[in-house]
C-alpha positions in Angstrom: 0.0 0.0 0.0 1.6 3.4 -0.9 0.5 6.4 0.6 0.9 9.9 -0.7 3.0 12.5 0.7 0.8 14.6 2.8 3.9 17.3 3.3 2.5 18.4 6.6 4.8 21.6 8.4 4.8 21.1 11.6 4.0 25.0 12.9 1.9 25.1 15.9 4.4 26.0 18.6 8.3 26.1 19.4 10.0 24.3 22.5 13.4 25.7 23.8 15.9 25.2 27.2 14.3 28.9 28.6 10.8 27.3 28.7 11.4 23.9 30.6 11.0 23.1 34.2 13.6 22.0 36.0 12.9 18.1 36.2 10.8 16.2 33.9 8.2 15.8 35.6 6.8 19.5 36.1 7.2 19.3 32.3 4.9 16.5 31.9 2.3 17.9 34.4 2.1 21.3 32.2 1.8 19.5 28.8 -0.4 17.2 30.1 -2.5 19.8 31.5 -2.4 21.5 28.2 -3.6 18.3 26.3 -6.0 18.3 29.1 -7.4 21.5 27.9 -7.0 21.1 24.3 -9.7 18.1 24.7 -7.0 15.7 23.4 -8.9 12.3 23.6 -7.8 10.2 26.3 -4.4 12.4 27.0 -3.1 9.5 29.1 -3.2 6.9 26.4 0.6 5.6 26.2 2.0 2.9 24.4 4.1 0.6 26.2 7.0 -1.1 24.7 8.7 -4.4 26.3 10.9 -7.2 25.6 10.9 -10.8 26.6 13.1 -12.9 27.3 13.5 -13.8 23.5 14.0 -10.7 23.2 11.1 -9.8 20.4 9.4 -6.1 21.0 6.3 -6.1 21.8 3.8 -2.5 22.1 0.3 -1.8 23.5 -1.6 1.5 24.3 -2.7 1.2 28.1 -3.8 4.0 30.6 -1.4 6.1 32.5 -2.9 6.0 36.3 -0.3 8.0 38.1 2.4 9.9 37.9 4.7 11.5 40.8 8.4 12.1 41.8 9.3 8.2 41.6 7.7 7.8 38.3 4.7 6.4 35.6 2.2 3.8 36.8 0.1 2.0 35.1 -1.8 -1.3 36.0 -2.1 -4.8 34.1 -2.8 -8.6 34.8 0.5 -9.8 35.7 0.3 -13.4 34.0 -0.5 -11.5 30.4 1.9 -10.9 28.1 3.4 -7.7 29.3 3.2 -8.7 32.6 5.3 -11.9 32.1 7.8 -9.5 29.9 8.2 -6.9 32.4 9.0 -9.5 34.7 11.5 -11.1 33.3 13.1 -8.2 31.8 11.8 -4.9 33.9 12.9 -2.2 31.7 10.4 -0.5 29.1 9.5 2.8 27.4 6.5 5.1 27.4 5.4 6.9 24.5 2.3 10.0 24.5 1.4 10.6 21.2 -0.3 14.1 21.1 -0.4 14.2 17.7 -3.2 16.7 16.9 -0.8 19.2 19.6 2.6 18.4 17.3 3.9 16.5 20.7 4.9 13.4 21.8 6.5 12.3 25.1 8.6 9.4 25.6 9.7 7.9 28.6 12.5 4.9 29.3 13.9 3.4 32.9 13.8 0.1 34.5 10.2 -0.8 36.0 8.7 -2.0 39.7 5.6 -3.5 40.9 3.9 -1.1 42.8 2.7 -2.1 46.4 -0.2 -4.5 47.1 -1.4 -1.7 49.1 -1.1 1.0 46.2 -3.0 -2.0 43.9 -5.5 -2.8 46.1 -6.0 1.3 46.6 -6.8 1.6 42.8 -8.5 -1.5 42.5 -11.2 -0.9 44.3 -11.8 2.6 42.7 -12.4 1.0 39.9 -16.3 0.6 38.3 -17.7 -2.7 40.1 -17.4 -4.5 36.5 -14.1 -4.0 35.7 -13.2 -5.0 38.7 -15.2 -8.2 37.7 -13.5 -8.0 34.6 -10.0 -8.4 35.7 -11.2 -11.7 37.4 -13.1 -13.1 34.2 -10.3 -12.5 31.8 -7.3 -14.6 31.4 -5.7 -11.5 30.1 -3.3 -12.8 26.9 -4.6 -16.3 26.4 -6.7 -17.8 23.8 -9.8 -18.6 24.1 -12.1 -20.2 21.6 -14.7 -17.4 21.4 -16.5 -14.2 22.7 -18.8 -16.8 24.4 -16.0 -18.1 26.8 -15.1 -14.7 27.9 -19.3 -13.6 28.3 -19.9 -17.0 30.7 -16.6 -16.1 32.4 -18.0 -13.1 33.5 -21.5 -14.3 34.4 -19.7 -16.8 36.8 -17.5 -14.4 38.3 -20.2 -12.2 38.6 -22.7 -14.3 40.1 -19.8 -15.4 42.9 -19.3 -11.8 44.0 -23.0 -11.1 43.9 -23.5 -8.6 47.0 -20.1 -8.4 48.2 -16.7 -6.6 47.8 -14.8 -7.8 44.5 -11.2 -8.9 46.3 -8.4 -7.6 44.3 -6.8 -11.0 42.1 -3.6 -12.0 43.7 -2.3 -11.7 39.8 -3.1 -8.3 39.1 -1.8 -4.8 39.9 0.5 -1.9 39.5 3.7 -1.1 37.6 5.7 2.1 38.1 8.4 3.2 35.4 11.3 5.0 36.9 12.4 7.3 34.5 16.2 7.7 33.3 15.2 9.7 30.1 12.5 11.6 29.6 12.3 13.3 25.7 9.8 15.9 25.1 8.9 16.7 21.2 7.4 19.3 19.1 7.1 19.6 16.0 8.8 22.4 13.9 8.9 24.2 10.3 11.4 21.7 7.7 11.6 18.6 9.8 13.5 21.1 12.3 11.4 19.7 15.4 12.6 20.6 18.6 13.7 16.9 20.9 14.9 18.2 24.6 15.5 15.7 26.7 15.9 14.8 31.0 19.0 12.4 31.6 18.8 11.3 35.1 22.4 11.5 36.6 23.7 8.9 39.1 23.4 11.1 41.8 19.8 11.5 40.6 20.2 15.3 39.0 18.6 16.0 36.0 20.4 17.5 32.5 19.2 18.4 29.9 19.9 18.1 26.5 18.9 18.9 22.8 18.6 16.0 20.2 19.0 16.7 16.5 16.2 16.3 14.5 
């Protein structure tokens, strides 16, 4: 399939040193906020990259539920697929495509379950069903039709019927620790502006400006 050149100039806005914060993530709270009020769809839809043991990439957009001073969290059935790749190789990257803004964000550093406590926390804010969901779904399997998945629910559902949905022993919270942190906009020529947070070893943060 060949597409035709669309020869888009990127034009909207400009990033430079002056106007960063001074860690990465003040930075993300401000453009977030800003995709926020731009009525961005979804604004913390991220895809997550891993890699398995065999090494093979894998990608998936999933929900950014938290974000503070120790890093990105999001939350996942650890028996799927990125669950199993996470843990047996917890490092992965982030990546907020803001298109209709001329951003992106992408984020890199090793990865941690999150507490039990933090999971059950979130868990349990959830709506009742997807809590039920994350019970009824072997997350990553396959299964030999939408019928399997429908009757696991109606099981799982009938079993919790007028009580608190328990939080599954096999699901919960990641948190990405970031060592880079790139923020993106797009520029006149191809020229875009790429600044990015290195975390130092003491833990400082530099930045730096990437060629287009």
């Amino acid at each position: 399939m060949a597409l035709a050149d669309m020869r888009k100039d990127y034009s909207l806005a400009g990033l430079l040193e002056k106007d960063l914060a001074k860690n990465p993530f003040r930075q993300f709270e401000q453009w977030f906020q800003e995709a926020e009020a731009a009525k961005i769809a979804e604004p913390n839809a991220m895809t997550l990259a891993t890699t398995g043991r065999d090494g093979r990439p894998a990608a998936r957009t999933v929900l950014l539920k938290g974000c503070d001073g120790r890093g990105f969290v999001f939350y996942t059935n650890y028996e799927s697929r990125k669950g199993r790749e996470l843990d047996a190789n917890p490092r992965a990257a982030l990546l907020f495509p803001w298109v209709a803004m001329e951003r992106q964000v992408t984020v890199e550093g090793p990865v941690a379950r999150v507490s039990r406590e933090e999971s059950e926390a979130y868990f349990h804010s959830r709506p009742r069903q997807s809590q039920l969901a994350a019970w009824a779904s072997p997350q990553s399997t396959a299964v030999a039709g939408r019928a399997v998945i429908e009757e696991s629910y109606r099981v799982v559902e009938k079993k919790y019927e007028g009580r608190e949905v328990p939080l599954p022993p096999n699901w919960g919270g990641f948190r990405l620790a970031p060592e880079t942190v790139e923020f993106w906009q797009g520029r006149r020529s191809r020229l875009h502006d790429r600044l990015r947070y290195r975390r130092e070893t003491g833990g400082d943060w530099v930045i730096e400006r990437l060629s287009p």
